[in-house]
CHARMM internal coordinates of N, CA and C (Angstrom, degrees):
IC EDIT
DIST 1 N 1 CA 1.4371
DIST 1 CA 1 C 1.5221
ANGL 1 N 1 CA 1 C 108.21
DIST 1 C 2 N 1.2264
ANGL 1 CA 1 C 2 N 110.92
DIHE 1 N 1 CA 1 C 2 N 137.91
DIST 2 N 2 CA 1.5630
ANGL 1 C 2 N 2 CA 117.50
DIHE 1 CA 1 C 2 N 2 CA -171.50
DIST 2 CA 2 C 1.5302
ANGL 2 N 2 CA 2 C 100.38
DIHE 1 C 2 N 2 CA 2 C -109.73
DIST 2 C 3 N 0.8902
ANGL 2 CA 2 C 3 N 134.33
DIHE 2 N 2 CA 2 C 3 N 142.37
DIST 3 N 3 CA 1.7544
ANGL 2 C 3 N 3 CA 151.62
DIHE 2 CA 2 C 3 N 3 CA 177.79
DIST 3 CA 3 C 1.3751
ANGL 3 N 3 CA 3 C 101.87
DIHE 2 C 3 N 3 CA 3 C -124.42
DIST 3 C 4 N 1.4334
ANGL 3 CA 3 C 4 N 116.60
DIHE 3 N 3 CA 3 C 4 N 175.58
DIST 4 N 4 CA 1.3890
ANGL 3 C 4 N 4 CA 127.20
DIHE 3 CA 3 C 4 N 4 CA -172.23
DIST 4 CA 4 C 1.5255
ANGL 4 N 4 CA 4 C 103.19
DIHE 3 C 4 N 4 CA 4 C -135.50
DIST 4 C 5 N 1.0480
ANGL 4 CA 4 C 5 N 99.33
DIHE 4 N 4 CA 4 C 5 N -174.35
DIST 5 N 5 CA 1.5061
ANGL 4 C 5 N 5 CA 99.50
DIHE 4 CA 4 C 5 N 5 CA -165.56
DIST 5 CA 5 C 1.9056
ANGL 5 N 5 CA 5 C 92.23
DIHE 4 C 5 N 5 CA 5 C -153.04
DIST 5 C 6 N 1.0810
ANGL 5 CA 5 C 6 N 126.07
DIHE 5 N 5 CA 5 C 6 N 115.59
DIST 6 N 6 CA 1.4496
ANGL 5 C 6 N 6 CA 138.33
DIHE 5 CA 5 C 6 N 6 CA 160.49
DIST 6 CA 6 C 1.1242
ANGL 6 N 6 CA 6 C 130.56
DIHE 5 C 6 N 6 CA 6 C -45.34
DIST 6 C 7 N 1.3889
ANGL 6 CA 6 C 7 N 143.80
DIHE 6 N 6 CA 6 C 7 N 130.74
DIST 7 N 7 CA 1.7754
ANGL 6 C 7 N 7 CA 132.68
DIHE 6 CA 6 C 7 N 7 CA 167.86
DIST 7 CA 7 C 1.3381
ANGL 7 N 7 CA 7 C 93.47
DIHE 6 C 7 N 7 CA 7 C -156.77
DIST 7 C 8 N 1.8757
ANGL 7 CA 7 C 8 N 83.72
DIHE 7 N 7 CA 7 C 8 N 152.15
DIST 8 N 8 CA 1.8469
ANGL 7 C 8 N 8 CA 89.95
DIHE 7 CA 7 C 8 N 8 CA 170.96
DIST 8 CA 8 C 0.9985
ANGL 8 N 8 CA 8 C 75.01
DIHE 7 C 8 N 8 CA 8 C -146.70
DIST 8 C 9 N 1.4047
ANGL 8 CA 8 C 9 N 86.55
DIHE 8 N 8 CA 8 C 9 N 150.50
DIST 9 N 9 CA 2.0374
ANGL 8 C 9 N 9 CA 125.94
DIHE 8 CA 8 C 9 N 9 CA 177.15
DIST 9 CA 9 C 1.2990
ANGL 9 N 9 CA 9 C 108.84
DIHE 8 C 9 N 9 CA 9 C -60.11
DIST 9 C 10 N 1.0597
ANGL 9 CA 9 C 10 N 138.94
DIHE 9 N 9 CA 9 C 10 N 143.56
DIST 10 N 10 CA 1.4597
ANGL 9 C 10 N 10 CA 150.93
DIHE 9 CA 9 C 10 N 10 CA 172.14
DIST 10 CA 10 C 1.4761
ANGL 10 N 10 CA 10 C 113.88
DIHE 9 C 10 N 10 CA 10 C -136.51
DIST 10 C 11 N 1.1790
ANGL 10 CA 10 C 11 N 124.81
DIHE 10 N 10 CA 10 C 11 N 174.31
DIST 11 N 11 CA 1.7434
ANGL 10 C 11 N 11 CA 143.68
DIHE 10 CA 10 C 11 N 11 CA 168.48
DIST 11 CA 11 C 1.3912
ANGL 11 N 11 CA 11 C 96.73
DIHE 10 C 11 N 11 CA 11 C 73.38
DIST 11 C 12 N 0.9318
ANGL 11 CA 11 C 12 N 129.94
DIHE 11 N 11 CA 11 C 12 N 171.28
DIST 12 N 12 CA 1.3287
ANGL 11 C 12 N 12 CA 145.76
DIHE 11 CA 11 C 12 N 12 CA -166.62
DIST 12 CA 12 C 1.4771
ANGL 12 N 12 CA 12 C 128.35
DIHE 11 C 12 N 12 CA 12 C -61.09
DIST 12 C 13 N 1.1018
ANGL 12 CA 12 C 13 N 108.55
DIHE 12 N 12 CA 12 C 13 N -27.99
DIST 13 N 13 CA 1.4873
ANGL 12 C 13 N 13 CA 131.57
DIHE 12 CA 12 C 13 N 13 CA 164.95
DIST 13 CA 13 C 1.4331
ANGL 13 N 13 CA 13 C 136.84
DIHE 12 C 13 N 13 CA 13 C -111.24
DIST 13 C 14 N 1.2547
ANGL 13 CA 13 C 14 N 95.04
DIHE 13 N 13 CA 13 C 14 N 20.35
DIST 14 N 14 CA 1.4429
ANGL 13 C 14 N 14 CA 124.80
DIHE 13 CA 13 C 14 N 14 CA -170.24
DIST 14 CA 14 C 2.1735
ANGL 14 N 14 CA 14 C 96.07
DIHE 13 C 14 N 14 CA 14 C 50.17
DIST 14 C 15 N 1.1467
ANGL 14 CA 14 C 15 N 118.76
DIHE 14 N 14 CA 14 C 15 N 50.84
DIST 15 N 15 CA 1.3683
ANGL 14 C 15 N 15 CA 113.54
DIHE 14 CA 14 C 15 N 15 CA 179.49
DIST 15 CA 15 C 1.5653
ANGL 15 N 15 CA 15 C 124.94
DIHE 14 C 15 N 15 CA 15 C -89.04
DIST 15 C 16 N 1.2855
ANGL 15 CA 15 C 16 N 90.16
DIHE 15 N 15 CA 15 C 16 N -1.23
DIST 16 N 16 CA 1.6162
ANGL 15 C 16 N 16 CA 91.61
DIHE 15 CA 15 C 16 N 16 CA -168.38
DIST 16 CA 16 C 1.7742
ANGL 16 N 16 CA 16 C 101.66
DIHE 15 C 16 N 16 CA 16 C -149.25
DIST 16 C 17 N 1.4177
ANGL 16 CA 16 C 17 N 109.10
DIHE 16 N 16 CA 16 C 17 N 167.57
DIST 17 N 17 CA 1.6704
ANGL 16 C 17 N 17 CA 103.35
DIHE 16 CA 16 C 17 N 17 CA -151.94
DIST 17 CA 17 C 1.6614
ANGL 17 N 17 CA 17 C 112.13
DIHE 16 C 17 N 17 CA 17 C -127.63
DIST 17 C 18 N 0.9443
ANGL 17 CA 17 C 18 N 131.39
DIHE 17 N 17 CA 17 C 18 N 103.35
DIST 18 N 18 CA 1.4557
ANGL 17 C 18 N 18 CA 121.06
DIHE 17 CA 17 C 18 N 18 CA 163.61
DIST 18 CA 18 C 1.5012
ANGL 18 N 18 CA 18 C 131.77
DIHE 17 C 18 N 18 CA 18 C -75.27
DIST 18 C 19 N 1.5797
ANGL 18 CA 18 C 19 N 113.94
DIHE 18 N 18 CA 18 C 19 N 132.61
DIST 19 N 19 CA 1.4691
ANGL 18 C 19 N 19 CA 113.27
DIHE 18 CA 18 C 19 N 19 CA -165.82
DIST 19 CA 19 C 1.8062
ANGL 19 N 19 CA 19 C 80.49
DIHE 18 C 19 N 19 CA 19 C -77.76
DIST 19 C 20 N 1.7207
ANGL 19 CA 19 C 20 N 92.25
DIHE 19 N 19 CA 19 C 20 N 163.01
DIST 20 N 20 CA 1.4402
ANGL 19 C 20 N 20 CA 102.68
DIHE 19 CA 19 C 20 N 20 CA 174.33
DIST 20 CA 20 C 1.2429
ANGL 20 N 20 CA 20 C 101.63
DIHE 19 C 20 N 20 CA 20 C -123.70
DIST 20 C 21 N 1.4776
ANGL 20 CA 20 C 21 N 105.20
DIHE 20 N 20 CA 20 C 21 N -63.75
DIST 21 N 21 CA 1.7023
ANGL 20 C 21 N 21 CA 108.34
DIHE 20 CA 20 C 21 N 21 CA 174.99
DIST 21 CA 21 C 1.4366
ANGL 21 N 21 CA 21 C 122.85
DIHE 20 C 21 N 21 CA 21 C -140.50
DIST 21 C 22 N 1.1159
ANGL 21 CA 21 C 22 N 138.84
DIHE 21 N 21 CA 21 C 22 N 137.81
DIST 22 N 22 CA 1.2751
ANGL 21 C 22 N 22 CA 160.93
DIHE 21 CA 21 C 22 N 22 CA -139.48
DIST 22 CA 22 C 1.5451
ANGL 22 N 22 CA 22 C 100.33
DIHE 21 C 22 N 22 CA 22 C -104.92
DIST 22 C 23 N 1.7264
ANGL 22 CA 22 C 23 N 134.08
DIHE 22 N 22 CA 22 C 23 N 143.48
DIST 23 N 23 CA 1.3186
ANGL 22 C 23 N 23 CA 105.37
DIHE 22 CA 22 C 23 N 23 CA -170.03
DIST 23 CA 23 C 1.1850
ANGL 23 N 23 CA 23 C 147.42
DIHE 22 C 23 N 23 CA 23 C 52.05
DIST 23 C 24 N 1.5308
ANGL 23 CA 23 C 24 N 113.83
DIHE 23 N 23 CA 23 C 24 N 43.80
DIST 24 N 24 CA 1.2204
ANGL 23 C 24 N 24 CA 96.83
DIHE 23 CA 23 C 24 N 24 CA 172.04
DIST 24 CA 24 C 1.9601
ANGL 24 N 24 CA 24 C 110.77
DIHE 23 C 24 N 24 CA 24 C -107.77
DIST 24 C 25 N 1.5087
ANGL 24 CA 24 C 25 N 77.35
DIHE 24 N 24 CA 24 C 25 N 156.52
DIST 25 N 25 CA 1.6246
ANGL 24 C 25 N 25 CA 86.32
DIHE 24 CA 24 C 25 N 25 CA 177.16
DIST 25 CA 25 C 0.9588
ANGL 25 N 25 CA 25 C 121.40
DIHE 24 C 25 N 25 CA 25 C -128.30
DIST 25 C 26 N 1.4575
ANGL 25 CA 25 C 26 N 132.21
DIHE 25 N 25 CA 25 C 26 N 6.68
DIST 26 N 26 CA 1.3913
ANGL 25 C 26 N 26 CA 143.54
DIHE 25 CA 25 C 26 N 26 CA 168.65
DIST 26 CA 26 C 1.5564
ANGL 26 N 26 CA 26 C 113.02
DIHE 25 C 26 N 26 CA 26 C -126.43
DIST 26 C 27 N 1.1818
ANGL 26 CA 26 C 27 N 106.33
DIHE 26 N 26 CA 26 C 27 N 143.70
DIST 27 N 27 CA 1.7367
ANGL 26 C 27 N 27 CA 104.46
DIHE 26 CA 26 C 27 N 27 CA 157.93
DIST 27 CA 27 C 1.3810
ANGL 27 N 27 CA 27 C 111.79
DIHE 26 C 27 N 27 CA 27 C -164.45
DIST 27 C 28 N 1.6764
ANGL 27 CA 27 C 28 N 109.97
DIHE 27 N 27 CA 27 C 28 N 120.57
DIST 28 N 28 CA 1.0299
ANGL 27 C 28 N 28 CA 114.81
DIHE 27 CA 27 C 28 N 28 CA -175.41
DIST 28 CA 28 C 1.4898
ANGL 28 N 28 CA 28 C 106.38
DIHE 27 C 28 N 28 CA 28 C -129.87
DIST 28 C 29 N 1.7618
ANGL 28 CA 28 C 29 N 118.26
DIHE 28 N 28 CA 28 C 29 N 144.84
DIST 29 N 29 CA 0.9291
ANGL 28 C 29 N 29 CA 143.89
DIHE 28 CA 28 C 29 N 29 CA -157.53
DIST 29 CA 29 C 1.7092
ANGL 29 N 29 CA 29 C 106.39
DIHE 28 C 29 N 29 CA 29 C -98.56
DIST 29 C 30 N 2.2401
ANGL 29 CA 29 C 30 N 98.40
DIHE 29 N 29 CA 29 C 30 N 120.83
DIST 30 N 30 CA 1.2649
ANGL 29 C 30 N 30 CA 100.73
DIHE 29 CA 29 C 30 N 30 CA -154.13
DIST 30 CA 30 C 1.8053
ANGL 30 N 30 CA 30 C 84.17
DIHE 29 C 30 N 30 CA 30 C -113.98
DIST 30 C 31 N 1.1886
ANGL 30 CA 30 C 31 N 122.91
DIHE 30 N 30 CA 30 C 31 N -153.31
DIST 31 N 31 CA 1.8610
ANGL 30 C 31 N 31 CA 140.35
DIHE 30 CA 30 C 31 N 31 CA -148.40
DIST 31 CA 31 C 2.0802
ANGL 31 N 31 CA 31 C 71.17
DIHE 30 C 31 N 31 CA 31 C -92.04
DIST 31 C 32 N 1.3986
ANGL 31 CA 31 C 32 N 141.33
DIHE 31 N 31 CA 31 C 32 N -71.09
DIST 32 N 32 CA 1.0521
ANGL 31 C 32 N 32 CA 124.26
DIHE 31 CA 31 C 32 N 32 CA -129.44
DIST 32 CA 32 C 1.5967
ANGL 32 N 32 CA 32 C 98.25
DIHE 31 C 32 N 32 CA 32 C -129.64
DIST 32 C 33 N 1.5179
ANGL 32 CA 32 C 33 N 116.02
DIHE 32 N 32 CA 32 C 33 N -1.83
DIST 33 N 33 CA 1.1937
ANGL 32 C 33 N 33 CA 129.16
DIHE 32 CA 32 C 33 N 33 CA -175.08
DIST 33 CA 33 C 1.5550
ANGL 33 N 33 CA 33 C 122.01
DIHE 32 C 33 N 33 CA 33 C -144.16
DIST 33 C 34 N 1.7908
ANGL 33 CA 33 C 34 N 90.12
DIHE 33 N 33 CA 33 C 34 N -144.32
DIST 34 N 34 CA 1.5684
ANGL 33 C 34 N 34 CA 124.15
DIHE 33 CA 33 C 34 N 34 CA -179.85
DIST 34 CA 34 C 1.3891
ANGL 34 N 34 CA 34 C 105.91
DIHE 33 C 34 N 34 CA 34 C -136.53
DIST 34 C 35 N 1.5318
ANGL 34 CA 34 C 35 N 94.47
DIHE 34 N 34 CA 34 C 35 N 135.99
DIST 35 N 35 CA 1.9279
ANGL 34 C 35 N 35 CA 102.94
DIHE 34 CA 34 C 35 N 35 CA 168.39
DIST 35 CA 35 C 1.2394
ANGL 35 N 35 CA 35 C 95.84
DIHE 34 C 35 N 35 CA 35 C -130.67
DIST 35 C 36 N 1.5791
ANGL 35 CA 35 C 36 N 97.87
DIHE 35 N 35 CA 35 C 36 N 135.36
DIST 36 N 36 CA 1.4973
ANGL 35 C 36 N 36 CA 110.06
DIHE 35 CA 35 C 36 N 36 CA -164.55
DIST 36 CA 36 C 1.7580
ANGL 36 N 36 CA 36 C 93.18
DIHE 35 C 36 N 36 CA 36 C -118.23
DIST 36 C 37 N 1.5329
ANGL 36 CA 36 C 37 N 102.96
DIHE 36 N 36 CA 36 C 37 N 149.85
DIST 37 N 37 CA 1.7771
ANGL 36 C 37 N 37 CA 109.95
DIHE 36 CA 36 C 37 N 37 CA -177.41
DIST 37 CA 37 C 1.7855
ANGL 37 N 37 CA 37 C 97.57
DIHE 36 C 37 N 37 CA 37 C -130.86
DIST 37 C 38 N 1.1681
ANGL 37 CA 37 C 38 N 110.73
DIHE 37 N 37 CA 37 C 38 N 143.77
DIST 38 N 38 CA 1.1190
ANGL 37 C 38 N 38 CA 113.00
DIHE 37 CA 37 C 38 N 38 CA 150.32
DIST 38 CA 38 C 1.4469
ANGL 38 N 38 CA 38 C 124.90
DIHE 37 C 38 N 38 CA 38 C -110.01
DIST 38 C 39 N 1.6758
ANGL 38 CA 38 C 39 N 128.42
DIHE 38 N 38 CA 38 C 39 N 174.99
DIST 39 N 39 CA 1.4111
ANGL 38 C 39 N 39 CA 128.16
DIHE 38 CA 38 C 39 N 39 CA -165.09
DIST 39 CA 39 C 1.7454
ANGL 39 N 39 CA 39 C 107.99
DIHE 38 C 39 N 39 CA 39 C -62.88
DIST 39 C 40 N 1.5405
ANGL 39 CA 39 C 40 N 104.83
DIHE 39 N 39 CA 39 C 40 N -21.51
DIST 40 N 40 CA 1.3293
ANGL 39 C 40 N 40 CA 105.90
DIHE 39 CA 39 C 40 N 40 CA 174.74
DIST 40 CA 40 C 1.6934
ANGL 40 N 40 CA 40 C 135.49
DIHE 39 C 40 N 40 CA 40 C -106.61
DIST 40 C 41 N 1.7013
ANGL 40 CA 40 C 41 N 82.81
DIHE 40 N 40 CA 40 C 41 N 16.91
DIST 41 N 41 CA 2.0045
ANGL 40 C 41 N 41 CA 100.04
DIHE 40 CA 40 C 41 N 41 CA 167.29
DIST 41 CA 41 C 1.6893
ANGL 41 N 41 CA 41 C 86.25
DIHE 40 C 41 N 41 CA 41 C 79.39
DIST 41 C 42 N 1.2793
ANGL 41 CA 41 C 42 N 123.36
DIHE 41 N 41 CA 41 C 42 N 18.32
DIST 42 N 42 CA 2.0572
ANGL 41 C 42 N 42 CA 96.88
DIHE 41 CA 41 C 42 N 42 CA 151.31
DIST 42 CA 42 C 1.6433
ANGL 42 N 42 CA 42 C 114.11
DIHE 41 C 42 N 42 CA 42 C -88.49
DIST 42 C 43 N 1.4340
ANGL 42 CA 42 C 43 N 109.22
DIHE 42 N 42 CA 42 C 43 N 132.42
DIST 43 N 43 CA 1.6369
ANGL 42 C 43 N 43 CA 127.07
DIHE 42 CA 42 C 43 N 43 CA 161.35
DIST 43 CA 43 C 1.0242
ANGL 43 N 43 CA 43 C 132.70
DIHE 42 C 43 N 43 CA 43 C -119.40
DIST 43 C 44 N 1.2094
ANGL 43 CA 43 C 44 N 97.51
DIHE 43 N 43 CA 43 C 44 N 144.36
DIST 44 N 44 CA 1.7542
ANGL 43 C 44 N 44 CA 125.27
DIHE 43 CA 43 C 44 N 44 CA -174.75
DIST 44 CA 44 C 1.3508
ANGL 44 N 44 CA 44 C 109.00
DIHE 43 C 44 N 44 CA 44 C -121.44
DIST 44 C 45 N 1.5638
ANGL 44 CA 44 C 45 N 124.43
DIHE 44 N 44 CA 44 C 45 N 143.00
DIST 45 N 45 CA 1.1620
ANGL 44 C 45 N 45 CA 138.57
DIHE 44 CA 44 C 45 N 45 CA 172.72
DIST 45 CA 45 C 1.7592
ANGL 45 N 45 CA 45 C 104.82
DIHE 44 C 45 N 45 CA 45 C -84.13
DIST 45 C 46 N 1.1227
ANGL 45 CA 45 C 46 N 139.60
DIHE 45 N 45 CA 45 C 46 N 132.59
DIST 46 N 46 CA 1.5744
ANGL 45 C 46 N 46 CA 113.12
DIHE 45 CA 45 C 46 N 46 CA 135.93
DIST 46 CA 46 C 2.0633
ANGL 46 N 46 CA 46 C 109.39
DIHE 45 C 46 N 46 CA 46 C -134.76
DIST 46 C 47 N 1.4242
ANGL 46 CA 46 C 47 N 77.80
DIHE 46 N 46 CA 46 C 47 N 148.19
DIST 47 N 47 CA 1.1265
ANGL 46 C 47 N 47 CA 92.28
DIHE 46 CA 46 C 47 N 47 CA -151.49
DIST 47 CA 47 C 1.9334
ANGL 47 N 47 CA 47 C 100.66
DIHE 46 C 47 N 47 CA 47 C -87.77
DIST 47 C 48 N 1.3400
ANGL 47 CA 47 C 48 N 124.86
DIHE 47 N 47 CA 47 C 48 N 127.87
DIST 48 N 48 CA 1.6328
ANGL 47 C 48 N 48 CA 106.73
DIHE 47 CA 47 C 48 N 48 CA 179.45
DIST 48 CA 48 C 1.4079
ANGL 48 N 48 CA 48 C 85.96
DIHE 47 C 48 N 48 CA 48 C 147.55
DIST 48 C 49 N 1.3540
ANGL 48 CA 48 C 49 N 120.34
DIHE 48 N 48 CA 48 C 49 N -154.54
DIST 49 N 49 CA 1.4972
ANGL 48 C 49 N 49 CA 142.23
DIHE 48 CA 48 C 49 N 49 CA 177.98
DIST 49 CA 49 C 1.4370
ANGL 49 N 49 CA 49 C 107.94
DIHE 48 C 49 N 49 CA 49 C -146.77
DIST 49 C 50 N 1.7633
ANGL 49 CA 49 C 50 N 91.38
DIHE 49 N 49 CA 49 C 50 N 162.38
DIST 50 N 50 CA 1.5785
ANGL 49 C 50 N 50 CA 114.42
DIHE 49 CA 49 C 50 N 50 CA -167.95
DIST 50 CA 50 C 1.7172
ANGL 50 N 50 CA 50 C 93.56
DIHE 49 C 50 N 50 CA 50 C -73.11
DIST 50 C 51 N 1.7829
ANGL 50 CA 50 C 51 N 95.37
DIHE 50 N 50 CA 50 C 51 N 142.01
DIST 51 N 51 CA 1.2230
ANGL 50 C 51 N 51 CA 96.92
DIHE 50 CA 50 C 51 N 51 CA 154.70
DIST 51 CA 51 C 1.2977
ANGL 51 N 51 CA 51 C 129.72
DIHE 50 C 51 N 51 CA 51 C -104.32
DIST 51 C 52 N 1.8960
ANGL 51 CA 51 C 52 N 99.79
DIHE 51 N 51 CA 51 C 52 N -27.60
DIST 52 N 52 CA 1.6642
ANGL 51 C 52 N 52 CA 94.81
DIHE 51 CA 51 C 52 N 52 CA -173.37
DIST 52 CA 52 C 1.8304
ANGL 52 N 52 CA 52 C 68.70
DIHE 51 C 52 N 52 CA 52 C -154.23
DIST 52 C 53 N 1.2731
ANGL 52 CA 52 C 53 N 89.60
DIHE 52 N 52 CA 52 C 53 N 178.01
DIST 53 N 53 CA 1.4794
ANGL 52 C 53 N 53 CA 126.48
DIHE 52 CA 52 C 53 N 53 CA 166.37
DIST 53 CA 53 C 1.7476
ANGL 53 N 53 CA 53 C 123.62
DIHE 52 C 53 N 53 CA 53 C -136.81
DIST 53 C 54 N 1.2243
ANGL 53 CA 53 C 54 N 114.87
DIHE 53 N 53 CA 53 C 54 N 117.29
DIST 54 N 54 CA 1.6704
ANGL 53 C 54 N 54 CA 116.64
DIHE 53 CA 53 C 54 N 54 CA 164.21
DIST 54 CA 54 C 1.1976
ANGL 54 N 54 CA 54 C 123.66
DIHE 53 C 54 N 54 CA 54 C -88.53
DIST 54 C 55 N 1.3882
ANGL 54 CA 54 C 55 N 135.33
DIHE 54 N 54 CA 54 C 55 N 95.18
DIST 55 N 55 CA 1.6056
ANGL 54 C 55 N 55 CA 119.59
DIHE 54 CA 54 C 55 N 55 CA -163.11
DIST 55 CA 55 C 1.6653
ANGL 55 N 55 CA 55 C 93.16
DIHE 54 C 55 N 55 CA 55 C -97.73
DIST 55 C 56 N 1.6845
ANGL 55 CA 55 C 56 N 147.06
DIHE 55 N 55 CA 55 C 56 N -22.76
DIST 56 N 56 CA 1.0338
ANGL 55 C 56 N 56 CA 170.84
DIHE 55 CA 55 C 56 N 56 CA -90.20
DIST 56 CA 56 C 1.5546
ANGL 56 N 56 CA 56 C 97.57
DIHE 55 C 56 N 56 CA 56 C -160.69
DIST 56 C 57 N 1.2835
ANGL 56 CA 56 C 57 N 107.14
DIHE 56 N 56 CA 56 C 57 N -94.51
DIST 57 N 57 CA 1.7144
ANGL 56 C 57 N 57 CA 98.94
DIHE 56 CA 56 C 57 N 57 CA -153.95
DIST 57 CA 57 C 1.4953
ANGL 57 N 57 CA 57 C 112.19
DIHE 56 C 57 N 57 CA 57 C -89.97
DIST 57 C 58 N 1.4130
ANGL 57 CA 57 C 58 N 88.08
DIHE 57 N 57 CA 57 C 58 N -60.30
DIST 58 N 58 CA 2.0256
ANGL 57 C 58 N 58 CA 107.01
DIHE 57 CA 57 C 58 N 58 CA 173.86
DIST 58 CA 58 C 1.3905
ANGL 58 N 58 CA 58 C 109.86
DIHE 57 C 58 N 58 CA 58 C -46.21
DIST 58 C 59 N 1.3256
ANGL 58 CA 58 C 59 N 120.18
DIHE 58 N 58 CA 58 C 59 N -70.56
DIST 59 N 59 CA 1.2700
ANGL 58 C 59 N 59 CA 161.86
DIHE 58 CA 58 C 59 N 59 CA -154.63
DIST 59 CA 59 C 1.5852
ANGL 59 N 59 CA 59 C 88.07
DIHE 58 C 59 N 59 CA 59 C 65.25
DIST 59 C 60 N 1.1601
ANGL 59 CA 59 C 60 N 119.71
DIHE 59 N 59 CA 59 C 60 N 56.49
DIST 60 N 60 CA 1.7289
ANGL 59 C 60 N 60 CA 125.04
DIHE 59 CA 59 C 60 N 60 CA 147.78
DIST 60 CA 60 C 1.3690
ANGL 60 N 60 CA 60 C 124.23
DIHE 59 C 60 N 60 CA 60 C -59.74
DIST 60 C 61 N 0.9635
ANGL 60 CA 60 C 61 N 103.06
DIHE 60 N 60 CA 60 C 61 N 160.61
DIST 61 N 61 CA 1.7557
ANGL 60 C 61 N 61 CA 136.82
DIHE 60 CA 60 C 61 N 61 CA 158.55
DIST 61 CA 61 C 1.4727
ANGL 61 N 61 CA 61 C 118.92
DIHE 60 C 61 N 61 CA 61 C -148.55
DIST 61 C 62 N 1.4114
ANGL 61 CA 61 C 62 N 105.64
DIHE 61 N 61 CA 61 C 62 N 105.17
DIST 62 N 62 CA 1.4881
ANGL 61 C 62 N 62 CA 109.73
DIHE 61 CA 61 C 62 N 62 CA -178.23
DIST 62 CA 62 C 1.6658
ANGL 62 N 62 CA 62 C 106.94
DIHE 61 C 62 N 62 CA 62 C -113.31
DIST 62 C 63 N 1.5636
ANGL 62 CA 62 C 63 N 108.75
DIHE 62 N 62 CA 62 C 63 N 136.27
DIST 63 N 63 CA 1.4407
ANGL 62 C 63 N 63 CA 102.89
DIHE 62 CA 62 C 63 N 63 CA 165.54
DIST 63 CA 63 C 1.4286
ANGL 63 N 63 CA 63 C 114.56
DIHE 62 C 63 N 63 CA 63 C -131.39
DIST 63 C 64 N 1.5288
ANGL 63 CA 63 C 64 N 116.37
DIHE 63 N 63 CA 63 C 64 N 161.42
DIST 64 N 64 CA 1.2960
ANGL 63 C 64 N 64 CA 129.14
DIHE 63 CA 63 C 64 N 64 CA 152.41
DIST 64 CA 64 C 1.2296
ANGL 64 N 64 CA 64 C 132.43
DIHE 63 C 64 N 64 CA 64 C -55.27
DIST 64 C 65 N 1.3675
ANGL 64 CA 64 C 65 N 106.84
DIHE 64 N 64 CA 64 C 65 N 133.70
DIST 65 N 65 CA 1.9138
ANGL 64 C 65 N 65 CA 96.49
DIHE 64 CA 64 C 65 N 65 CA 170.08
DIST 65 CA 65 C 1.6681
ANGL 65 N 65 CA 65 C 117.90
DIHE 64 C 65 N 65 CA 65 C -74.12
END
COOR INIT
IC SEED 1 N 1 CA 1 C
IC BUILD
């Protein structure tokens, strides 16, 4: 089973990355964001758009603010 792993861009140039959430296995697309689920029903909002997706190596999900 593959999970994902959350980040949003930070610092000024978006150069550097903050984890958000660990495990995720859901993500569904809300009015101003992302709602993120894990296998054990914890959520997080983040608010912005996708920048990329890793389904392969990372298994990332990174977004913009």
């Amino acid at each position: 089973m593959c999970l994902s792993t959350a980040y949003i861009e930070t610092g000024n140039k978006g150069d550097k990355m903050k984890e958000v959430m660990g495990d995720v296995a859901l993500l569904e697309a809300e009015v101003n964001g992302f709602l993120l689920t894990t296998l054990l029903g914890e959520q997080k909002f983040v608010a912005g758009r996708i920048k990329s997706i890793d389904f392969i190596q990372d298994h990332s999900i990174v977004f913009e603010s």
